[in-house]
N, CA, C and O of each residue as an XYZ file, in Angstrom:
604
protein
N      24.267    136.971    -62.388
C      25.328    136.252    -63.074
C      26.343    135.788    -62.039
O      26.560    136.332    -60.956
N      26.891    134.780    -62.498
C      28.058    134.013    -61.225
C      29.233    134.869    -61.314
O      29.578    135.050    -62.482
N      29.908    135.414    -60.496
C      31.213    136.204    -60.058
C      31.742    135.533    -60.620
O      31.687    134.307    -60.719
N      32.674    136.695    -61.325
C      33.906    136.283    -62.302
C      33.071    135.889    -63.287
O      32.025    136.371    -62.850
N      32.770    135.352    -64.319
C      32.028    135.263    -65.456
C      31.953    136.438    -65.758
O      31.653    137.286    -64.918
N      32.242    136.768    -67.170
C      31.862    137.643    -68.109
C      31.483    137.161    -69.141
O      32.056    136.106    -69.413
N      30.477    137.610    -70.105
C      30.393    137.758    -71.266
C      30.193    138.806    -72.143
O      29.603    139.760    -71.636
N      30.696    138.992    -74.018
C      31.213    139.864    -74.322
C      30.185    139.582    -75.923
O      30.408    138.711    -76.764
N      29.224    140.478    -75.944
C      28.928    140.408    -77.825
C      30.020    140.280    -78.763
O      31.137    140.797    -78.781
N      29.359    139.362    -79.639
C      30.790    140.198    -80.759
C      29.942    141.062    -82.066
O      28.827    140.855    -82.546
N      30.934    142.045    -82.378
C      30.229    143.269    -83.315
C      30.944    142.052    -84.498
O      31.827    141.241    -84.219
N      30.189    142.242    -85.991
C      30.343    141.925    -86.811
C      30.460    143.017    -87.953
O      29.532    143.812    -88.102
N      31.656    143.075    -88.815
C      31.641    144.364    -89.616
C      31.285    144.214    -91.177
O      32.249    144.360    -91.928
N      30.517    144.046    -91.547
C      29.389    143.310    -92.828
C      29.885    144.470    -94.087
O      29.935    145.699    -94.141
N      30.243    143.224    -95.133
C      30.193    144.217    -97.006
C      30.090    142.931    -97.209
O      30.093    141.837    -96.645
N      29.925    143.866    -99.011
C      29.535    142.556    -99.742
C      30.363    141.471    -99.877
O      29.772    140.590   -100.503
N      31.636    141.104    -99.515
C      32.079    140.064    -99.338
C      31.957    139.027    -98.277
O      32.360    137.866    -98.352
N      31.417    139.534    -97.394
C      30.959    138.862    -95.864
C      30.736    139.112    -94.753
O      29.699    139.649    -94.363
N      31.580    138.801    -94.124
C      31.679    140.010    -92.514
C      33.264    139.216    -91.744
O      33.946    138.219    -91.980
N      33.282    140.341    -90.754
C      34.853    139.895    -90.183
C      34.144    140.189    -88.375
O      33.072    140.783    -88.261
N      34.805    139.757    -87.295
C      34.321    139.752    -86.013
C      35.988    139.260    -85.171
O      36.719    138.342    -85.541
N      36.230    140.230    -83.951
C      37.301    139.911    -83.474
C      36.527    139.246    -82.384
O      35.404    139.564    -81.993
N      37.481    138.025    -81.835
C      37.128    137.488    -81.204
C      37.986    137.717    -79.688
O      37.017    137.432    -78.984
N      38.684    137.910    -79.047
C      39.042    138.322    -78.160
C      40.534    139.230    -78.400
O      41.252    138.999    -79.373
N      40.835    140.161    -77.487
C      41.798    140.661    -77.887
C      42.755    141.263    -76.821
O      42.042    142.075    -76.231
N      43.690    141.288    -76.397
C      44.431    141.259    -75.365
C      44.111    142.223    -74.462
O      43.934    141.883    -73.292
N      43.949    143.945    -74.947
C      43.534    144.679    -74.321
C      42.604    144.620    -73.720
O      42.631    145.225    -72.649
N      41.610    144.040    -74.013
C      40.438    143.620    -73.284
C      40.446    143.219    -71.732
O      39.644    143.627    -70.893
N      41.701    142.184    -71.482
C      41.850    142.048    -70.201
C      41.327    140.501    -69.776
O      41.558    140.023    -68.666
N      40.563    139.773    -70.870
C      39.790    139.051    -70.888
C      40.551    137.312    -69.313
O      40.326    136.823    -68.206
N      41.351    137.234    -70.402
C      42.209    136.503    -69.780
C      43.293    136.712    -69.131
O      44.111    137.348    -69.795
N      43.657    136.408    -68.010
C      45.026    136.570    -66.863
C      46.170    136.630    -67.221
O      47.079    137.403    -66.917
N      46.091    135.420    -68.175
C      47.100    135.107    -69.391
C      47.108    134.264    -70.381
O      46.320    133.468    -69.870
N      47.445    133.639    -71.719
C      47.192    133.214    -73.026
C      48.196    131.682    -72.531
O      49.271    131.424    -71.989
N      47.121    131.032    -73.079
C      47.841    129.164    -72.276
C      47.417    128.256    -73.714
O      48.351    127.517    -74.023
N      46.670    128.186    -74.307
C      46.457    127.376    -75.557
C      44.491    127.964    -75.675
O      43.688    128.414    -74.858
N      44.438    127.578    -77.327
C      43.636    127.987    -78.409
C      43.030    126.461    -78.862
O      43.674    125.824    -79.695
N      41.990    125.984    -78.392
C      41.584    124.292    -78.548
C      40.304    124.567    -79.825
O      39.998    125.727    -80.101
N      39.859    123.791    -80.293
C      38.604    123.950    -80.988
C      37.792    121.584    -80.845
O      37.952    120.364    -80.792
N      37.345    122.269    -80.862
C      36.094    120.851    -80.630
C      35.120    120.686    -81.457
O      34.996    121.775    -82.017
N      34.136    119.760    -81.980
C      33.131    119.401    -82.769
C      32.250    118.204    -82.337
O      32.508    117.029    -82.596
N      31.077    118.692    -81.581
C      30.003    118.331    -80.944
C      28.333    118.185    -82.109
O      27.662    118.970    -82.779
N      28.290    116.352    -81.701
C      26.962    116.325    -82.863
C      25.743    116.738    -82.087
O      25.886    117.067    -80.909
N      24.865    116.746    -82.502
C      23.837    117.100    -82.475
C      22.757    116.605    -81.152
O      22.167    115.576    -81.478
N      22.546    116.872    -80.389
C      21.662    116.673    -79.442
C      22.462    115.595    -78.150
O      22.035    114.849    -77.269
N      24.110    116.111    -78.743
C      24.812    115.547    -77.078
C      24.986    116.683    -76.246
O      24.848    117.886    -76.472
N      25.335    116.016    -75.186
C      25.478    116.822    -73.784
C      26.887    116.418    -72.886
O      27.193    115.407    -72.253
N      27.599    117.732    -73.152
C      29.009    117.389    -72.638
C      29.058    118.361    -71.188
O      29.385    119.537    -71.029
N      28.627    117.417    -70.321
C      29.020    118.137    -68.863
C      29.301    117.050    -67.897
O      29.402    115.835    -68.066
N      29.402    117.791    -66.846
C      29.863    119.117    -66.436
C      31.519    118.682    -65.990
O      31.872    117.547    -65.667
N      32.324    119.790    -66.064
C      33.975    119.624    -65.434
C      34.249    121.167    -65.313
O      33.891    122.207    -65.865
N      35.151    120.719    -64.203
C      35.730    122.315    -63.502
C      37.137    122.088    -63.638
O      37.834    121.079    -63.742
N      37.398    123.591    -63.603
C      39.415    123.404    -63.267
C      40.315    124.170    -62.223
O      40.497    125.369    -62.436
N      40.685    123.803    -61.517
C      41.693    124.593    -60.666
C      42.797    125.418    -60.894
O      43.237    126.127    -59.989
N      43.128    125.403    -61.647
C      44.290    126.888    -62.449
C      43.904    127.099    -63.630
O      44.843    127.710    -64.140
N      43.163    126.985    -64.334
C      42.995    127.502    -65.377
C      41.244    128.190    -65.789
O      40.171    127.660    -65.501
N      41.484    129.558    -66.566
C      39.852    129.849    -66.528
C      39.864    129.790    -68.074
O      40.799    130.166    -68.781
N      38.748    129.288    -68.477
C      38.493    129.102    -70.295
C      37.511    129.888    -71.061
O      36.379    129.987    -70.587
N      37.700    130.280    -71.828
C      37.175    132.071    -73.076
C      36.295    131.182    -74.178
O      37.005    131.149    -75.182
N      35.168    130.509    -74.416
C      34.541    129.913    -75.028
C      33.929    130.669    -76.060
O      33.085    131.495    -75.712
N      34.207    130.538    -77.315
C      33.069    131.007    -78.290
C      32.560    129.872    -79.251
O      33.183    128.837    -79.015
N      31.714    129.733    -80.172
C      30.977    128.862    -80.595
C      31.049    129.555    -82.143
O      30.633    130.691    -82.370
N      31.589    128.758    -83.060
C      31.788    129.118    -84.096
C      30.613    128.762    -85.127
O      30.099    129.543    -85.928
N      30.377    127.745    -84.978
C      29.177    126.873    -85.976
C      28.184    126.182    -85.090
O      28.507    125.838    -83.953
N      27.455    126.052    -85.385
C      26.041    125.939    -84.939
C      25.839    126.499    -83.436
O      26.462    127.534    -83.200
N      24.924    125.873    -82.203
C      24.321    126.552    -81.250
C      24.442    125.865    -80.403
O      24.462    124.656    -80.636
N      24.583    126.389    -78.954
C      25.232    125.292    -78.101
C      24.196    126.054    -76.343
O      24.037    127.246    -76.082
N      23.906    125.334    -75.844
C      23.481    125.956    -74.267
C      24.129    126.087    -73.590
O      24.099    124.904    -73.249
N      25.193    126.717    -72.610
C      26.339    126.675    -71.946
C      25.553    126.900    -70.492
O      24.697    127.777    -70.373
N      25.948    125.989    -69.370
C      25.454    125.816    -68.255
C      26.814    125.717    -67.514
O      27.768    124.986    -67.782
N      26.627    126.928    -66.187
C      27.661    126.991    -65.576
C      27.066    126.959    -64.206
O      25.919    127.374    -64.043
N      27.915    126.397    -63.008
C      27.692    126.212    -61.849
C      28.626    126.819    -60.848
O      29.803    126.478    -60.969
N      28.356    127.582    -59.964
C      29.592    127.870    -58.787
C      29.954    127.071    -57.511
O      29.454    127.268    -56.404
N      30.546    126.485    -57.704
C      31.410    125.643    -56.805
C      32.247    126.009    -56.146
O      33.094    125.140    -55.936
N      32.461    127.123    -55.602
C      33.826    127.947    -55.540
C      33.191    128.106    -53.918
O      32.092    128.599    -53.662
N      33.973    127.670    -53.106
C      33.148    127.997    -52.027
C      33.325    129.626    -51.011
O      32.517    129.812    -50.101
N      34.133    130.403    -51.221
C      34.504    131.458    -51.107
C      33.498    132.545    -51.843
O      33.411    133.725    -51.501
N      32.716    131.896    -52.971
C      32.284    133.193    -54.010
C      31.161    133.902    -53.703
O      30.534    133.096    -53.016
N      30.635    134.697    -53.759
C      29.257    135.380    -53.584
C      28.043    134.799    -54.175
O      26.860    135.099    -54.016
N      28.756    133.669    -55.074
C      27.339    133.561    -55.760
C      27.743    131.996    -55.708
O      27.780    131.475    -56.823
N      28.082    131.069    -54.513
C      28.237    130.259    -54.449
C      26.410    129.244    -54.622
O      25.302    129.515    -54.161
N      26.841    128.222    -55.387
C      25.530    127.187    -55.780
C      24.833    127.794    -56.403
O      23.648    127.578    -56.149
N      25.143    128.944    -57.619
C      24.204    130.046    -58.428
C      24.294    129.034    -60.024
O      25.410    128.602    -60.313
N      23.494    128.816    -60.668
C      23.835    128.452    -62.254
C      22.732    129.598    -63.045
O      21.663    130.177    -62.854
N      23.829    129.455    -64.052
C      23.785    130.847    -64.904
C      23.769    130.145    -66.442
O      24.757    129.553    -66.876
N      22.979    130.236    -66.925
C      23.021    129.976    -68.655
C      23.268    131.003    -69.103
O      23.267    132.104    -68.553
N      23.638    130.555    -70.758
C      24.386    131.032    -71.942
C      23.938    130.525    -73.438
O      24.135    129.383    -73.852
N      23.483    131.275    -73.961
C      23.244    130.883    -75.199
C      24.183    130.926    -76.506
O      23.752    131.634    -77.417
N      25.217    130.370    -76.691
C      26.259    130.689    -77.725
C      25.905    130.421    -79.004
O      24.844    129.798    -78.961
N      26.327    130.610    -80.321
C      26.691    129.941    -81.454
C      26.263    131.120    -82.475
O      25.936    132.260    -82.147
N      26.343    130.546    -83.904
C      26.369    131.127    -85.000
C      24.911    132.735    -85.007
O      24.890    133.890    -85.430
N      23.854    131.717    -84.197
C      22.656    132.580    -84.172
C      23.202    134.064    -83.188
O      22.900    135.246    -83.350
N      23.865    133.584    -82.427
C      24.047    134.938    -81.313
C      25.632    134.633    -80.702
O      26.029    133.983    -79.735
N      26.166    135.245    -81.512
C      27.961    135.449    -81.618
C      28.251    136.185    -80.239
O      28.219    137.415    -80.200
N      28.487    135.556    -79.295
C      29.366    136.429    -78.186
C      30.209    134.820    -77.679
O      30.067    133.680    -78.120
N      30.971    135.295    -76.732
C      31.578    135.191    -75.609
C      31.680    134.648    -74.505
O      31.531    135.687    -73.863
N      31.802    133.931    -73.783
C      31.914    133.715    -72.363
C      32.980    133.208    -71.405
O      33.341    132.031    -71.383
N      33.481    134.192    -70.587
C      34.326    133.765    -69.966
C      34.313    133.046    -68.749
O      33.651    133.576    -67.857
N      35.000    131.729    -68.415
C      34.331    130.453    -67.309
C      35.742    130.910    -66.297
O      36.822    131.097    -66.856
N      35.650    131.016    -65.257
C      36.475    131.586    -64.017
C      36.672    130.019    -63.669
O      35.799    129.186    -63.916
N      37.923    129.707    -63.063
C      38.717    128.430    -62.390
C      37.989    128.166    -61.331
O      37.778    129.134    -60.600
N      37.317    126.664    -60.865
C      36.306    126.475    -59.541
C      35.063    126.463    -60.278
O      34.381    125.527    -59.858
N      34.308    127.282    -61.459
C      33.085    127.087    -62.290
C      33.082    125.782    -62.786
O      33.919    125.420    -63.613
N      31.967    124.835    -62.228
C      31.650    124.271    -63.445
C      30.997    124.451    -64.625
O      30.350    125.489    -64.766
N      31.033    123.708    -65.434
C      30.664    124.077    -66.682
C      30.172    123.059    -68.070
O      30.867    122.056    -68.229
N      29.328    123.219    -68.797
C      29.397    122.095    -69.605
C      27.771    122.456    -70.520
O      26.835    123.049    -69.984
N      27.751    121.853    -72.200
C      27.080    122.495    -72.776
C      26.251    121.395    -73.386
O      26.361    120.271    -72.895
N      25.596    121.551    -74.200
C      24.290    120.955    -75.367
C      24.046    121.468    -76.453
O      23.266    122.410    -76.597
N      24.762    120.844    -77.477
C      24.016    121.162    -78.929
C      22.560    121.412    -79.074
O      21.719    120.530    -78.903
N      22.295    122.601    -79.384
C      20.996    122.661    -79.980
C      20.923    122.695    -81.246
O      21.880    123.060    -81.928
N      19.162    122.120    -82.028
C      18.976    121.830    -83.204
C      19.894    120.553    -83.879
O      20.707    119.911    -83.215
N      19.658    120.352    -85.072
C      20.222    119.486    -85.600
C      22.020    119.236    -86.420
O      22.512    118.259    -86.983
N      22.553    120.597    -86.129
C      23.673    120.808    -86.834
C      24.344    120.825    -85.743
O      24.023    121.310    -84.658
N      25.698    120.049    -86.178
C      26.858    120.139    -85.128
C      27.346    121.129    -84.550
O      27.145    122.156    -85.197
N      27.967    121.303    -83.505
C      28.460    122.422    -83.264
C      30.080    122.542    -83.368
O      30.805    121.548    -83.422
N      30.541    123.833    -83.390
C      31.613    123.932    -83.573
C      32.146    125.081    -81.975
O      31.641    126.191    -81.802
N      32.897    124.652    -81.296
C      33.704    125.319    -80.454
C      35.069    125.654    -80.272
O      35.982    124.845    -80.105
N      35.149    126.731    -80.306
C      36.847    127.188    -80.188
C      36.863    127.731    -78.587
O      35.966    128.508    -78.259
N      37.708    127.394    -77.751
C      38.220    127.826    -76.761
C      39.303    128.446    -76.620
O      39.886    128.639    -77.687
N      39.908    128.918    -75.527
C      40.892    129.486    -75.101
C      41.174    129.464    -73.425
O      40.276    129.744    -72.631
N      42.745    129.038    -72.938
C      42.544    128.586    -71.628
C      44.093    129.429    -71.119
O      45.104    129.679    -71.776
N      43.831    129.640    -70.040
C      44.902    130.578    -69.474
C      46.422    129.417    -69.028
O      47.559    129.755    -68.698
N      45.855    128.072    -69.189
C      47.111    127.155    -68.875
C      46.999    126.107    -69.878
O      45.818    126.010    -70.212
N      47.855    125.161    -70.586
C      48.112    124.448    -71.224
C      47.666    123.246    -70.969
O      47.682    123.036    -69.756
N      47.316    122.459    -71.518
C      46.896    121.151    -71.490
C      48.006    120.247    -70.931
O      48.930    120.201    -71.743
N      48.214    119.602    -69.969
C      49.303    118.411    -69.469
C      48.491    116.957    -69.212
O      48.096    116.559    -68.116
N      48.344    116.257    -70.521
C      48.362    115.220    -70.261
C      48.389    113.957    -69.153
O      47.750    112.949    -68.854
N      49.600    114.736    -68.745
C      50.495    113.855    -67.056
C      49.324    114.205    -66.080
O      48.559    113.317    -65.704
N      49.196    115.417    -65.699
C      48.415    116.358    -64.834
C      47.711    116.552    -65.247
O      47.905    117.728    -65.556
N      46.215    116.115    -65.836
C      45.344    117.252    -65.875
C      44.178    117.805    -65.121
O      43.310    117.227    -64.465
N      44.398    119.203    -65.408
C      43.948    119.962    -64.417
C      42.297    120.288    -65.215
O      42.017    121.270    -65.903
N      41.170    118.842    -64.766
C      40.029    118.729    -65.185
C      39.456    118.044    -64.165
O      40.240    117.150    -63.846
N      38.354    118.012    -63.408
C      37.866    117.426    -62.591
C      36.570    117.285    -62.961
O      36.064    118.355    -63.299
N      35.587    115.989    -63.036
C      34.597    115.859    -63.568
C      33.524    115.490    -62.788
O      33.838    115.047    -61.683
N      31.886    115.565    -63.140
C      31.097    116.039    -62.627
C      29.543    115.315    -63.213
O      28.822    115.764    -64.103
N      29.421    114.583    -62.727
C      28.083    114.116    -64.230
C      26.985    115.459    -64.684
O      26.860    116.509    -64.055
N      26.193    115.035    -66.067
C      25.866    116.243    -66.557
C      24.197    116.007    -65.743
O      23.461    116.963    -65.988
N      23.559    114.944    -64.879
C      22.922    114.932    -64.810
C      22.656    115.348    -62.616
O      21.676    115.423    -61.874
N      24.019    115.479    -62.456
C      24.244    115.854    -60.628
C      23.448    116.252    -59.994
O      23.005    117.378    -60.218
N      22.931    115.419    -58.886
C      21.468    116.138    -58.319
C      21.963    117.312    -57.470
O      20.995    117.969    -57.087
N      23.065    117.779    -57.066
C      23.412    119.148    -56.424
C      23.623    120.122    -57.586
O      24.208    121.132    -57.194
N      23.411    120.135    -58.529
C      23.427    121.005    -59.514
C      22.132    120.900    -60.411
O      21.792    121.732    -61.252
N      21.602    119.970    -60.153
C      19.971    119.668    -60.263
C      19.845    120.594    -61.495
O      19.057    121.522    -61.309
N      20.569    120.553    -62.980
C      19.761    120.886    -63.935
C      18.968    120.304    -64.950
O      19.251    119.185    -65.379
N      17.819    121.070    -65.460
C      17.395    120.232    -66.433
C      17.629    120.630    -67.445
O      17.597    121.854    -67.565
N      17.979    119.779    -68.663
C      18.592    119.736    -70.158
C      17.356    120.242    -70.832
O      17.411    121.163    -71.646
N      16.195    119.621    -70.485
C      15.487    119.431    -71.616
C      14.726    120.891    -72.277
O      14.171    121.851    -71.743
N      14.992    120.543    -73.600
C      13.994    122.030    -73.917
C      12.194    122.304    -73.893
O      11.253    121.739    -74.452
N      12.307    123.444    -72.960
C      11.062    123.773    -72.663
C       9.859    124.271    -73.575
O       9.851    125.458    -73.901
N       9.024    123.575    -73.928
C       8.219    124.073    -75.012
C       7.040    125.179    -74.443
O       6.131    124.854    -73.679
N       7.261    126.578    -74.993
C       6.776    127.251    -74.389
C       5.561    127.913    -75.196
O       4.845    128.754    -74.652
């Protein structure tokens, strides 16, 4: 796994009315510090990559449907520099992932239902400044392939 990255299951606590699941929680440690709470809605068989950020690291979970999360280390200091690490998020398999500042990063709806993403970022969004640097999703130094493998 790429240094600094974590990811975290989430337990789900099930009765007959439904189920409840915390999604991150301060003690945890997760984040450095609490900067804004974004949510997004991605159709079906797009591909939003790749972008990195320089002060800020982002807490991704996937609320509705299923998403591939592809991360890259760019960080040239890191141990696991030019390492990419997948992630399988969404409704099917509820966890976590935390993207460290210098990671790139960037995902793909899987199946036919939209996806739904909620984030969380240790710095605020500035318009004026923003602290996003972009990356095409198809970069031959990050040389990944999208496509799903029929196995």
């Amino acid at each position: 796994m790429i240094e600094g990255v974590k990811e975290k299951n989430l337990n789900r606590h099930h009765d007959d009315r439904g189920w409840f699941s915390e999604i991150v929680r301060d003690d945890e440690k997760l984040l450095s510090r609490f900067g804004q709470a974004s949510i997004t809605k991605t159709y079906s068989g797009v591909i939003k990559a790749f972008h990195w950020h320089k002060k800020q690291d982002d807490l991704w979970f996937c609320v509705s449907g299923n998403i591939q999360v592809v991360l890259y280390d760019r960080r040239p200091r890191s141990k696991t520099k030019g390492e990419t690490s997948v992630f399988f998020l969404g409704e099917d398999n509820p966890k976590i992932v935390l993207i460290p500042k210098g990671v790139a990063h960037g995902y793909r709806v899987l199946g036919t239902k939209p996806a739904i993403l909620v984030y969380f970022t240790t710095k605020s969004y500035n318009p004026n400044v923003p602290d996003e640097e972009r990356i095409p999703f198809d970069d031959k130094k990050i040389n990944f392939n999208w496509q799903t493998k029929n196995r």
